[in-house]
C-alpha positions as CSV (number, residue, x, y, z in Angstrom):
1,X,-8.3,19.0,-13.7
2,X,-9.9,16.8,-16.6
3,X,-7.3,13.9,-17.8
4,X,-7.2,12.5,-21.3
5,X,-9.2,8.7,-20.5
6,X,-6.9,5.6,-21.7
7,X,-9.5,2.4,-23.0
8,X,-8.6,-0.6,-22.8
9,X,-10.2,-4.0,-23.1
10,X,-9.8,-7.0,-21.0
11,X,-10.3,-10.9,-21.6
12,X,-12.2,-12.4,-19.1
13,X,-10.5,-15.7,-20.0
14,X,-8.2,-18.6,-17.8
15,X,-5.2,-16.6,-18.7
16,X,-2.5,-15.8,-17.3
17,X,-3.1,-12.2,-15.6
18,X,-0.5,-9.3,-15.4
19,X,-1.1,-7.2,-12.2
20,X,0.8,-4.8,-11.8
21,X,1.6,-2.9,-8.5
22,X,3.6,0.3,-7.0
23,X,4.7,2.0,-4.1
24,X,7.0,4.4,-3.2
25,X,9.2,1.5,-1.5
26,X,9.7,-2.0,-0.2
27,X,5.5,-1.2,1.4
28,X,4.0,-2.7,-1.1
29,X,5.7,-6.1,-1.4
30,X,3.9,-7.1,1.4
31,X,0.6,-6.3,-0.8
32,X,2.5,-8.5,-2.8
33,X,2.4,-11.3,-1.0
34,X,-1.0,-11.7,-0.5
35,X,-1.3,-11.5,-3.8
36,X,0.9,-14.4,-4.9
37,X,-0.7,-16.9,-2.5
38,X,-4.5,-15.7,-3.4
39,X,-3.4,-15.8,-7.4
40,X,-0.2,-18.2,-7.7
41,X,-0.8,-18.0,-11.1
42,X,-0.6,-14.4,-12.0
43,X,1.9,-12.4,-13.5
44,X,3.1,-9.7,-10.7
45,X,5.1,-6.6,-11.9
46,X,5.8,-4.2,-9.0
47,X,7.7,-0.8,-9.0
48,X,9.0,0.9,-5.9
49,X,9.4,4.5,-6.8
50,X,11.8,5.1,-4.3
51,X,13.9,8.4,-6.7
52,X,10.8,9.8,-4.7
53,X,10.4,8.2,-1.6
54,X,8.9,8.7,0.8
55,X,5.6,9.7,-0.6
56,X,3.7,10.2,2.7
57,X,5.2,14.0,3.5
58,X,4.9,15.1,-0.4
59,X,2.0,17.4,-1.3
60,X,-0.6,15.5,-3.4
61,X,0.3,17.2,-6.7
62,X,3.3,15.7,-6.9
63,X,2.3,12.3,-5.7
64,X,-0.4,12.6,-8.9
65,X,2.3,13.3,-11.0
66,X,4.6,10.3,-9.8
67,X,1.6,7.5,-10.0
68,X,0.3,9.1,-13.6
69,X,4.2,8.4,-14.6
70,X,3.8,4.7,-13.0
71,X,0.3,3.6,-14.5
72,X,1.8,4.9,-18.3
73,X,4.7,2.4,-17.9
74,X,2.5,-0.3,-16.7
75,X,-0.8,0.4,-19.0
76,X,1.2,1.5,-22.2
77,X,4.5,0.1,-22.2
78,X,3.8,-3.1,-20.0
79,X,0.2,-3.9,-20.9
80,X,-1.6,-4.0,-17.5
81,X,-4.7,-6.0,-17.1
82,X,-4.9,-4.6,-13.5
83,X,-3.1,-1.7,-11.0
84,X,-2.8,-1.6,-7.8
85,X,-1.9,1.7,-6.1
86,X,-0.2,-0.6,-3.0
87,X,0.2,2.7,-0.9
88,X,-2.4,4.4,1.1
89,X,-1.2,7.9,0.5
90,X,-0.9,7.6,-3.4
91,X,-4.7,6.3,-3.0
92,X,-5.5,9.4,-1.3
93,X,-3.8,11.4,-3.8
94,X,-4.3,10.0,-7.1
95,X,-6.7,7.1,-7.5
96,X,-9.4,9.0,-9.0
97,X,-7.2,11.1,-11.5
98,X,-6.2,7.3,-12.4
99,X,-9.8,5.9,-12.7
100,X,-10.7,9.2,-14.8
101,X,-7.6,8.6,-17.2
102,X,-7.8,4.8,-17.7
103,X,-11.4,4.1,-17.5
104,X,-11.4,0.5,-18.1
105,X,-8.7,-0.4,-16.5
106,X,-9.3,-2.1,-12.8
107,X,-7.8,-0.5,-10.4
108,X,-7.3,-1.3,-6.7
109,X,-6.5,1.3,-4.1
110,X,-5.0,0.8,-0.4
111,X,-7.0,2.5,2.4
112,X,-6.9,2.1,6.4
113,X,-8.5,-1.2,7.5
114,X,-11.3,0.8,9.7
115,X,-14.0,-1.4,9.0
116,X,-12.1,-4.8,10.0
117,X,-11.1,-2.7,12.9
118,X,-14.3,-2.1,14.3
119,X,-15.4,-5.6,14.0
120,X,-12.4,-7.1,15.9
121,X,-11.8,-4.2,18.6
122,X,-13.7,-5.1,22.1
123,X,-12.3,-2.4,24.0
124,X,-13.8,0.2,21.0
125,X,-10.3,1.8,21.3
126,X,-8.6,1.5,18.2
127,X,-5.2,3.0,17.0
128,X,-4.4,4.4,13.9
129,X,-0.9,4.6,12.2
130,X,-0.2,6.3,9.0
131,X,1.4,8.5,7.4
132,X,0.9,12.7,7.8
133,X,-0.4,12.7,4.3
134,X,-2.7,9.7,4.5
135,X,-4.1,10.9,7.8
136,X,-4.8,14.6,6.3
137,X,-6.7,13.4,3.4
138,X,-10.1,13.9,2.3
139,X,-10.0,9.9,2.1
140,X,-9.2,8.8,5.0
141,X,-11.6,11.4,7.0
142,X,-14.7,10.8,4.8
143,X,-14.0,6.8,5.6
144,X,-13.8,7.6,9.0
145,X,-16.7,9.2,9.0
146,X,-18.3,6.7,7.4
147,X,-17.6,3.9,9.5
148,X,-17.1,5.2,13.0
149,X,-20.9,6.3,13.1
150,X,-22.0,2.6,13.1
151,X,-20.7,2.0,16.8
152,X,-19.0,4.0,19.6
153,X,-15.4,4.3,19.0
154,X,-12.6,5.8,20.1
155,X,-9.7,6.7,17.2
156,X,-6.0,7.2,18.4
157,X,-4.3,8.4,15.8
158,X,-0.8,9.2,14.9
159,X,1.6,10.3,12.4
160,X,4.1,8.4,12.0
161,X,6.5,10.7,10.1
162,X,9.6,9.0,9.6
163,X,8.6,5.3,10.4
164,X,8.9,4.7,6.5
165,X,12.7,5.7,5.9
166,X,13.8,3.8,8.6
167,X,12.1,0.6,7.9
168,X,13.6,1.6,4.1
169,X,16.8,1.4,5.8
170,X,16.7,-2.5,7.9
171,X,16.4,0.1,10.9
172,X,13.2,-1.7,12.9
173,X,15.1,-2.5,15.8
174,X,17.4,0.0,15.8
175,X,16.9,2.0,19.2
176,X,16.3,5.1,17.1
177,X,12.8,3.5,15.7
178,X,12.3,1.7,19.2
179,X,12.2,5.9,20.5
180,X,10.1,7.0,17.5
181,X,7.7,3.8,18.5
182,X,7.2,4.3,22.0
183,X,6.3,8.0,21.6
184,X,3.5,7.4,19.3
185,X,2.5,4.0,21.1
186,X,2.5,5.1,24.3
187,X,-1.0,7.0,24.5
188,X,-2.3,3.6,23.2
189,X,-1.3,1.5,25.6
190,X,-2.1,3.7,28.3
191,X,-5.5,4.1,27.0
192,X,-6.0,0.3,26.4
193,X,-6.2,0.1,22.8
194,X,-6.2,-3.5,21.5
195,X,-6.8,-3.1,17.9
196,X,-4.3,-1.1,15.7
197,X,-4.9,0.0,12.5
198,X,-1.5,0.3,10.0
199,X,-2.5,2.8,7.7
200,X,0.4,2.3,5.1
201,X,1.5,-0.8,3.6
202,X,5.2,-0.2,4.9
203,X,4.0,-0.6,8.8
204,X,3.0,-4.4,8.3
205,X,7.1,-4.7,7.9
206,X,7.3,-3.8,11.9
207,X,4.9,-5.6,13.5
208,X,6.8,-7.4,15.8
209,X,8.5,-4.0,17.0
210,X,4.9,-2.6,17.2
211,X,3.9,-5.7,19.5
212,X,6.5,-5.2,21.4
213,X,6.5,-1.9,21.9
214,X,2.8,-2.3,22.9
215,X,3.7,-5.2,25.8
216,X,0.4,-6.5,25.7
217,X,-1.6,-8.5,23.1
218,X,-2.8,-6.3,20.4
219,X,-4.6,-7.2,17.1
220,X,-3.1,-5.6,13.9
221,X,-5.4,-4.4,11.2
222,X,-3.5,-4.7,7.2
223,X,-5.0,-4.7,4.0
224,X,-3.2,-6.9,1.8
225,X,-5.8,-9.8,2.0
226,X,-8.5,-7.6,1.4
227,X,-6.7,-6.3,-1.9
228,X,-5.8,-9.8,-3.5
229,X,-9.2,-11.2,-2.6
230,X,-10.4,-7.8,-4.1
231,X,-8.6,-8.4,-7.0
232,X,-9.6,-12.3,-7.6
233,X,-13.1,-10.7,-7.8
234,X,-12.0,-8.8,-10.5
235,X,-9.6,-10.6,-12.9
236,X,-12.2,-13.7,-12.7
237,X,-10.7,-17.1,-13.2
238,X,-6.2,-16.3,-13.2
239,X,-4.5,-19.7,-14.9
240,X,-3.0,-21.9,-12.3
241,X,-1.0,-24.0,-14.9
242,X,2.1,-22.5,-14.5
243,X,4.0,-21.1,-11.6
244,X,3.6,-16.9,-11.4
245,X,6.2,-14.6,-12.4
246,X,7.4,-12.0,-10.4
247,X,9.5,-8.8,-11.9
248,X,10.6,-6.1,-9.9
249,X,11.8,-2.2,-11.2
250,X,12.8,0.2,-9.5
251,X,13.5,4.0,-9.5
252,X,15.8,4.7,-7.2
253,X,18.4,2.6,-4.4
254,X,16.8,0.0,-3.3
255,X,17.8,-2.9,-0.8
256,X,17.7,-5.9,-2.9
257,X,18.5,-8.3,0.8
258,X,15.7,-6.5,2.0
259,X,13.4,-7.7,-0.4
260,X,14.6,-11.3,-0.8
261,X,13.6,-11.6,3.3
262,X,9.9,-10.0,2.1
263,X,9.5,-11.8,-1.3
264,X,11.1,-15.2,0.0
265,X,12.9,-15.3,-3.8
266,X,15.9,-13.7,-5.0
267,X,14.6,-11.8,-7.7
268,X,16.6,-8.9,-10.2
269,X,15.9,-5.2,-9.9
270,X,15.3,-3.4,-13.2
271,X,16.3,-0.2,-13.2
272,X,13.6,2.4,-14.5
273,X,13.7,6.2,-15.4
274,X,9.7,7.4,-15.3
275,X,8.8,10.4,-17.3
276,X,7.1,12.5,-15.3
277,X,5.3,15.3,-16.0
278,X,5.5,19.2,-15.1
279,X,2.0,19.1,-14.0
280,X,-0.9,16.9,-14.4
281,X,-2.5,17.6,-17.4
């Protein structure tokens, strides 16, 4: 449906820079990271929505709804001079409904790494991990059919429905998620895949579990790089004169330990209420 556009101008100056990021959860810190060591300088606001976590089993109207909510606290109340939709189902969902509304604006989205894939597989066997809504999208297919006709691959890919919550929860090594892993896993390493593919920004988070769970050496495909160099391109020249600045919200419980281990800081979770529409307008 047609959106009312948002302009906005941006300087192009050394200054300091105000990205501002979202997710549904803890996901996107790890976009975060990469972030903070490509633009020390910036200023990094990030929101984890998790009132309506996870996102990757909701229908896409209602994902729409939560990321138009997100990008009118960042844009309007917070002054954005860049978004990043840090989740690859919200991208799916809503990143063109958010390019239509706030036309100036730059905006990043997160989608599967299928490209880096196929230049690091050998075997031409590559896993895919994501999320049921990520893996239904119009997206995701149209990417794969993009890339995959440039060589002869082989996709595995899985759902992962439920990986999310318990990596929400410090549950990675819990034997629960060790069950969950080995049953979507286990068609991989049968077939000898060696490259996998971790289609949400949560997955990076259990790795190690992954690699183990795998038993054999196994490259993992994430985008956070990609997005911060992305962004660099973008924003131009970010101030390095003073340190960056980090603020976190969030919408819902969230566990602050949890994201001390990702963020390396202890940092202060401000609460936030989004308004959220009935319908996107």
């Amino acid at each position: 449906m047609p959106v009312e556009t948002f302009s906005i101008l941006h300087s192009q100056s050394s200054i300091r820079k105000r990205i501002c990021v979202f997710d549904s959860g803890l996901g996107g810190l790890t976009v975060v990271r990469s972030i903070r060591e490509r633009l020390p300088g910036a200023e990094i606001l990030y929101l984890a929505d998790t009132a309506h976590a996870p996102y990757g089993e909701k229908s896409h109207e209602e994902i729409r709804r939560y990321s138009l909510a997100i990008a009118r606290f960042f844009v309007e109340e917070q002054g954005a001079d860049a978004l990043v939709v840090a989740c690859n189902t919200a991208t799916s969902a809503a990143i063109a409904t958010l390019r239509e509304r706030y036309g100036d604006l730059p905006i990043v989205g997160t989608e599967p790494g299928i490209k880096p894939a196929l230049g690091a597989t050998r075997t031409g066997k590559i896993g895919v991990m994501a999320t049921p809504a990520t893996l239904a999208g119009e997206k995701y297919q149209a990417l794969v059919d993009r890339l995959c006709g440039v060589r002869e691959v082989e996709l595995f890919e899985r759902a992962c429905p439920g990986l999310v919550e318990q990596i929400e929860a410090g549950a990675i090594d819990a034997p629960e998620t060790r069950v969950m892993l080995e049953e979507w896993l286990a068609p991989m390493r049968s077939a000898g895949v060696d490259t996998i593919v971790l289609g949400c920004t949560h997955y990076p988070l259990a790795a190690e579990a992954i690699r183990q769970v795998m038993e054999v050496p196994v490259i993992l495909i994430e985008t956070g790089e990609a997005i911060a160099r992305r962004l660099a391109t973008l924003l131009g020249d970010v101030s390095e004169e003073e340190a960056g600045i980090l603020r976190l919200f969030s919408t819902g419980a969230i566990d602050e330990r949890a994201v001390e281990r990702i963020v390396e800081e202890r940092v202060t979770i401000e609460p936030l209420a989004l308004k959220i529409e009935d319908r996107v307008k």
